[in-house]
Structure formats: structure tokens, C-alpha cells
N, C-alpha and C positions, 0 to 999 in steps of 0.2 A: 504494500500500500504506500503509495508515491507521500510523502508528507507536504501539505500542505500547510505555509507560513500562517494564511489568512485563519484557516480551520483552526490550527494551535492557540494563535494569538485569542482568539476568540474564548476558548477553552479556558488559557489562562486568568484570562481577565471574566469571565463567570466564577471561575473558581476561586477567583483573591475577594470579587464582591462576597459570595456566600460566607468567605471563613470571615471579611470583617464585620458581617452581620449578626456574626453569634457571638452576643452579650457576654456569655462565661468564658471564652474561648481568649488565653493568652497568649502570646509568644515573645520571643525574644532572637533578633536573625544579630549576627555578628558581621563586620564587616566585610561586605561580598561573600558571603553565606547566604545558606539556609535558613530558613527558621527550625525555631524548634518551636513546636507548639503544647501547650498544657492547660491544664481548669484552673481559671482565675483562683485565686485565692484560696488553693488548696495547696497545702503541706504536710510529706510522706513522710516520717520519721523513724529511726530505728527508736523503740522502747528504754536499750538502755542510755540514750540522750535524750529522754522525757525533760529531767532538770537545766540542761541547755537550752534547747527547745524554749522552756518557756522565759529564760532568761533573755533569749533572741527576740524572742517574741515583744517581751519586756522593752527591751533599747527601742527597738520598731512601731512603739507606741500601739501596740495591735491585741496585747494580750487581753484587756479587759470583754472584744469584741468577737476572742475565737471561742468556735465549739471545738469539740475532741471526741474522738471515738475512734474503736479499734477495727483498723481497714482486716487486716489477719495476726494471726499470733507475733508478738511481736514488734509490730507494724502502728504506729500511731497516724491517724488523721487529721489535722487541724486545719478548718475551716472558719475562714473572715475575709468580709469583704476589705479589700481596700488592704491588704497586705502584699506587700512586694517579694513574692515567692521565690524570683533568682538572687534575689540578694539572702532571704531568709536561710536560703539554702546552703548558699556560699559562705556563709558566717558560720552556721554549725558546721559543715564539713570541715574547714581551717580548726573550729575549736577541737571534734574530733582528734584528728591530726597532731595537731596540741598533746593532745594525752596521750600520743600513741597508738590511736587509731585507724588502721587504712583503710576502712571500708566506708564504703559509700554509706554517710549517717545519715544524711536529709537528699530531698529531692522533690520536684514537682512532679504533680499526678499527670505523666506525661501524655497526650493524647496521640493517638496512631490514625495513620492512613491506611488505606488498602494501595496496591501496589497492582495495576494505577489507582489514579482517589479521583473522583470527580468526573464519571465518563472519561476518564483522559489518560488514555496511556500517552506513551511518547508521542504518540501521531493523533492526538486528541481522543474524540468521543470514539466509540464500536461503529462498526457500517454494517447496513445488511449482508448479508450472505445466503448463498445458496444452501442445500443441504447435502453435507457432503456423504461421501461413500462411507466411511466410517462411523457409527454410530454407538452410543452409550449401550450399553450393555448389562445385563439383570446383575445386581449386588450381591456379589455369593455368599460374600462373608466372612472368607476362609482366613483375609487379612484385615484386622478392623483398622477402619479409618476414620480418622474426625478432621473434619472440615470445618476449623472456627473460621466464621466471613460473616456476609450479612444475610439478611435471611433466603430463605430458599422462596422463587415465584412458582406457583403450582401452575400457574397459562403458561406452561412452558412446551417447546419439546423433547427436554429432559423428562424420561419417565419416570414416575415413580417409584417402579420397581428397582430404581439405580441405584437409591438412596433410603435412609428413614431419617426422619425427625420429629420432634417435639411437634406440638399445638403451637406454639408462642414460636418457633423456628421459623415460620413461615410468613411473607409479606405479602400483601396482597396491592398495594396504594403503591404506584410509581412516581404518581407525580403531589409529594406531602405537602409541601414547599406553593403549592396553585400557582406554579408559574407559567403552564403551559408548553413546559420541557421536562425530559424526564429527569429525574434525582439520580444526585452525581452516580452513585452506582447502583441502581438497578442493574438487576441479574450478574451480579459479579459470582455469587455463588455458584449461580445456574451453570455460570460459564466454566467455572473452576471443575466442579464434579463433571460437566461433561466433557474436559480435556481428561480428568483422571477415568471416568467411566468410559472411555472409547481405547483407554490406550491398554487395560486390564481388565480382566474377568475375576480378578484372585484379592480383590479388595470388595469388604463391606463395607460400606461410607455411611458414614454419621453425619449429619449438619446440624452445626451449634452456631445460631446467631448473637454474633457479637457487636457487629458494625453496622450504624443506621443506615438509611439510602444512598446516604451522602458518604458512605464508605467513611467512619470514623469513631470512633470509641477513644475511651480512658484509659489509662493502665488500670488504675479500679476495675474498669469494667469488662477487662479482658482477665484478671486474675480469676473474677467470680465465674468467667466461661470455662478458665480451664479447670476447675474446681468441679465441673459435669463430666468432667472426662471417665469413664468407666475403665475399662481395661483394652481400650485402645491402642494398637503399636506405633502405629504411627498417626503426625499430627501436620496437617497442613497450617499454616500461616502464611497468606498471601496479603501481608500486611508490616506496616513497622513505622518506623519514624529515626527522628535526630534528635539527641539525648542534653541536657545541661550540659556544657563544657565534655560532652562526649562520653562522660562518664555512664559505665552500665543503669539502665533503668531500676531505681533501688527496690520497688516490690512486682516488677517483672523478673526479677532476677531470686525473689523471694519464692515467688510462686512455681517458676520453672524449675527451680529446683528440688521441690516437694516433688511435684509430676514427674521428676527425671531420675532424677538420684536411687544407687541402685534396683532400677526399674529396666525393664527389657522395650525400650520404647525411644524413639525418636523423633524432635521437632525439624520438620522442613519449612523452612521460612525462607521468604521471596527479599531478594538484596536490595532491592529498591531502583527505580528509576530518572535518579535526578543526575546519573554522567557523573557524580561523583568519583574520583580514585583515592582509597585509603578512609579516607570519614568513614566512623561506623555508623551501620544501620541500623538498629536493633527493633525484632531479637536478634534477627540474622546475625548478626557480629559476634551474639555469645560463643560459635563456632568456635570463634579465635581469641575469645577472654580467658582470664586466667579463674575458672569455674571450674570444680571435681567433675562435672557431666558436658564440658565444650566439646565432646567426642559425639553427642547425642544431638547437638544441634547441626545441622547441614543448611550451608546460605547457597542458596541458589539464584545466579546468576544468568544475562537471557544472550541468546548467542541468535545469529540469523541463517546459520547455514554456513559460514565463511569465519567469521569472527565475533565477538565478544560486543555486542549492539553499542553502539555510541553512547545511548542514554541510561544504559544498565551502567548502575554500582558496581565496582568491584575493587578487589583488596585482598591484602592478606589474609584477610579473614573468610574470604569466597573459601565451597570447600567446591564447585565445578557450575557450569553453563549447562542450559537445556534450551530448546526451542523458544521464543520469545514473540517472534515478532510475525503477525499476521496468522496469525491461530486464529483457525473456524473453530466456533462450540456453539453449544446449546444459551438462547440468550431468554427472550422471554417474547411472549408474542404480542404484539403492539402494532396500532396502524404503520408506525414510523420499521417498523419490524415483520413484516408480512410473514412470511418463512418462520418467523422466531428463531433464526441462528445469526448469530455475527461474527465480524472479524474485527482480533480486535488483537493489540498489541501491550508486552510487558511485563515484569518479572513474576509477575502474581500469576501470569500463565503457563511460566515456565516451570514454576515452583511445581503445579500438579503430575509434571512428566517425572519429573525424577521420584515423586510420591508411588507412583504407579509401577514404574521401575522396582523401588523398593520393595514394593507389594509382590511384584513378578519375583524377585530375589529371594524376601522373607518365606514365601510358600512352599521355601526348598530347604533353606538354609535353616541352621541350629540356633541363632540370634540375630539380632538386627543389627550387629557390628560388622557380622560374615556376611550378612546382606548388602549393607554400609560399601564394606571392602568390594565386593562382586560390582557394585553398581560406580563404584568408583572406576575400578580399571577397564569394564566394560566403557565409561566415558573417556575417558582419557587414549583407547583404543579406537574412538571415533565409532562405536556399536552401538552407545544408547545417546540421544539426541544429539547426533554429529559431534561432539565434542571437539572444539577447534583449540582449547588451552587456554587458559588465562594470563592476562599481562602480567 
């Protein structure tokens, strides 16, 4: 799909109106950067700097105006309007530090995108498509999978039988927002299970709605998805963002670790699309953090056939490339959608091929590391989605 300046520019400039329109929605972009985005006046804290915390809080003139409450074990919440959360952050971390502390003690409640966010891969919004020769296929089961995204559309022509989910799983309203355009990510799910439901018969897929239309959630509100996880092995994330000062996400990094840590189970998280080299993307980047379970997470990066896509992430911390860019799936059916399939481009697409992969791998293999290993050198040998190498 030829990229078009006009169609981008367009995209973009929807996308920067919607995020300045939401009221709780902070950020902070550094010079010639990114933003990072996160919930107004919400502060994540480690428990044992509860007494810093509110001393910070104290200097910051904010203490008399916050609530507290326990996001997870451990884990303190502090909510007030009118608190300046990257500084709040930066002071307890240095105090940490002070005492001899390395870990990440505060942080904002950082909010995630889907990958893409906003109808908009690299090459903007999805376009119609035909229906292709390949199609989703009945959910065996044999390997479980959870798909955290946004909700699943039932007008779809993704079948049923591809997937299960919840009551509450499911969206039915494309256009929340009454603007007359669809919401940023409708059928992002749709699209995701049907790149992994065409590419394996050897995966039962689960979808857990995490992200609204507009492809976007909390760290809160992704801790509390992955906390539905049952006994799943593997976990798609076709989603992430850019962190305070880079630093790991302090209760994504809490929660992933309950879910992972000696457990037989693996996160595939999509690298992101902003052409970055080196910035991590997280989760994706847990890969290459210094975490007891970086072996369990796999960042997947989107390649075109030839090389490693312009606008795909990638780093040290990539553990391989998959197909990216101009992927047919299952989209949702819509005037603007006739067919109900699109093509649509980005790492969130990519991420499901090597899930699928894994899935092919694990239905043979003794653990998901030997799997891990298989799907690795199988890429790297140019077998599972052309692997061309990473910079």
C-alpha cells in the first residue's frame, strides 16, 4: 500500500485533536521526542516509600487533596487533581536512590496505545480488502491463547468458532465518539485473531478487552486484564507505549511478573511503530531488561519482505521481525467496509504471526522456551515470516 502524505497527515492531526481532548489524559514529550503519555494526577508507588510519598507529596502542596488506595499488593495509588506526576515521580525515585535503592519506587499510571492506535498504522487508517484465500480457522484449543486488545466486533467475518470470550469482551458501537468516523481502533482485535486464526489450527484464542475504541488503556487497566488470565501459554500484546525517563513501567513490570515468573508461559508484545532505534517500548523492551523472566517476553518487530519497515521500533531489545506491513484480516463489517476485511499495516500485526508460530512450535515441543528456540532459528533461517535480520 503506496503511502500517502495527505492520508497520514490527516490521521495524524485526528489523532493529536482526540488525545488533546481527553481531560485526564497527561503527557510529557522531551525535546524532539515522543510523548509519553499517562492519567492526570495519578501516582504509582512502591509501598515500602509510602513515608516519602507523602512527604513529596507534602513539598508539592498536594497532600491534603490526594486519595490512596491499593492499585495490587504492594502497589500504592495516589490520586489528586492538580499534582505534577513527572516531577512527583522524579523526587521519590532520587530519594529512593538516596537510600540505596535501585528500583523503580514511583511512576505515573502510564497509558498504552495499541500498535497502531488511532486507525493509523504507518500508512494511516485500514482500507478495504478483498477476501483473501486464507481464512481463520475453528479454535482447537490444543494451545491457549489470550489476546489482551480491544474488544472483539461480532459483525464481523471472523467466526466465532475462532475464538471465545466474555459478555463484557465484546463491542458492538464503532462510532462512540458521534463523529461520523469510525473510532480510532475498531476491529483491531478482529484483525489481530484473524492474522493468528489463519496462520494456525493448534491455538485456542481467548479475547480479553483491555483497550477502548480508540485503542488505549492504563497501566491500571491492563494489570487488572492480565489478572483474567487463566492458564494460558501464550499472550499476545499488540500494544505499549514510552515510559518516564525510559525507565520500566513500575506496576506493568509488577504485574508481568506475577503472570510470568516461574510459569510455563510467554508475553509476545508488538515493538511499536514510531521508526524509533534503541528507545524502549514497553512491554516489548522487558525482553531486554534486566527482569528474572526477560527470556519470556519476545518484542516483535515488522519487516516487509526485504527489510526491517522504516517505521517499526527496533533495538536491542527486538528478540526478531514478522510480516508487518499490508496484512489482509478479518476487520468488521461496515458501509465504509463492505467485505468486512482490511489491509492494514504495523507491529500489532506482526506480533500475531510469531504468536501463531509459537502455537505451531509449542504443540510439539516440551516448553515454550524449546518452542521460543525453534521459532527463533526457524526466523533467523528466513522459514517463519521471511526473516531478513535486525539492525
Amino acid at each position: 500500500m503506496a503511502l500517502s502524505e495527505d492520508r497520514l497527515r490527516q490521521w495524524q492531526q485526528r489523532r493529536a485533536s482526540r488525545m488533546r481532548g481527553l481531560s485526564w489524559l497527561g503527557q510529557e514529550t522531551r525535546p524532539g521526542g515522543l510523548p509519553v503519555w499517562f492519567a492526570q494526577g495519578e501516582l504509582l508507588v512502591l509501598a515500602d516509600h509510602r513515608q516519602s510519598a507523602e512527604r513529596v507529596l507534602g513539598q508539592l502542596g498536594a497532600a491534603g487533596s490526594i486519595e490512596e488506595s491499593q492499585l495490587a499488593p504492594g502497589l500504592i495509588r495516589y490520586r489528586g487533581s492538580g499534582l505534577d506526576v513527572p516531577v512527583a515521580a522524579r523526587r521519590l525515585r532520587q530519594l529512593a536512590q538516596d537510600d540505596g535503592d535501585d528500583r523503580v519506587a514511583a511512576s505515573p499510571n502510564h497509558v498504552f496505545l495499541s500498535a497502531p492506535f488511532e486507525h493509523g498504522g504507518p500508512f494511516g487508517p485500514p482500507v478495504p480488502a478483498l477476501r483473501p484465500r486464507t481464512l481463520p480457522a475453528r479454535s482447537a484449543g490444543q494451545v491457549s491463547v489470550a489476546v489482551l486488545d480491544t474488544g472483539v466486533w461480532r459483525n464481523s467475518p471472523l467466526p466465532a468458532r475462532a475464538y471465545t470470550a466474555a459478555d463484557g469482551d465484546y463491542e458492538s458501537d464503532t462510532d462512540v465518539d458521534n463523529d461520523g468516523v469510525l473510532d480510532g481502533d475498531v476491529g483491531h482485535a478482529n484483525f489481530i485473531i484473524g492474522v493468528l486464526a489463519a496462520q494456525t489450527q493448534k491455538a485456542g484464542i481467548r479475547a480479553i478487552r483491555v483497550l477502548d475504541t480508540f485503542g488505549a488503556c492504563t497501566e491500571a487497566d491492563l494489570i487488572v486484564a492480565l489478572g483474567r488470565l487463566g492458564d494460558e501459554k501464550l499472550i499476545n500484546l499488540s500494544l505499549g507505549g514510552f515510559t518516564l525517563d525510559d525507565q520500566p513501567p513500575l506496576a506493568l513490570s509488577q504485574a508481568l511478573g506475577q503472570v510470568l515468573a516461574g510459569r510455563e508461559r510467554l508475553v509476545v508484545a508488538a515493538a511499536g511503530n514510531d521508526g524509533q532505534r534503541g528507545r524502549p517500548f514497553w512491554p516489548a523492551a522487558f525482553a531486554g531488561a534486566d527482569v528474572p523472566w526477560a527470556r519470556q517476553v519476545v518484542a516483535v518487530a515488522a519487516h516487509d519482505g526485504t527489510g526491517i519497515c522504516q517505521w517499526s521500533n527496533s533495538g536491542e531489545w527486538v528478540s526478531l521481525a514478522a510480516p508487518g506491513a499490508d496484512i489482509t484480516s478479518t476487520f468488521v463489517r461496515h458501509e465504509q467496509f463492505p467485505t468486512g476485511w482490511a489491509l492494514w499495516s504495523g507491529t500489532s500485526f506482526a506480533t500475531p504471526h510469531v504468536v501463531a508460530a509459537l502455537a505451531e512450535e509449542l504443540s510439539q515441543a516440551a516448553t515454550v522456551q524449546a518452542a521460543l528456540a525453534a521459532v527463533m532459528a526457524k526466523a533467523r533461517a528466513n522459514i517463519v515470516g521471511q526473516y531478513p535480520g535486525l539492525p
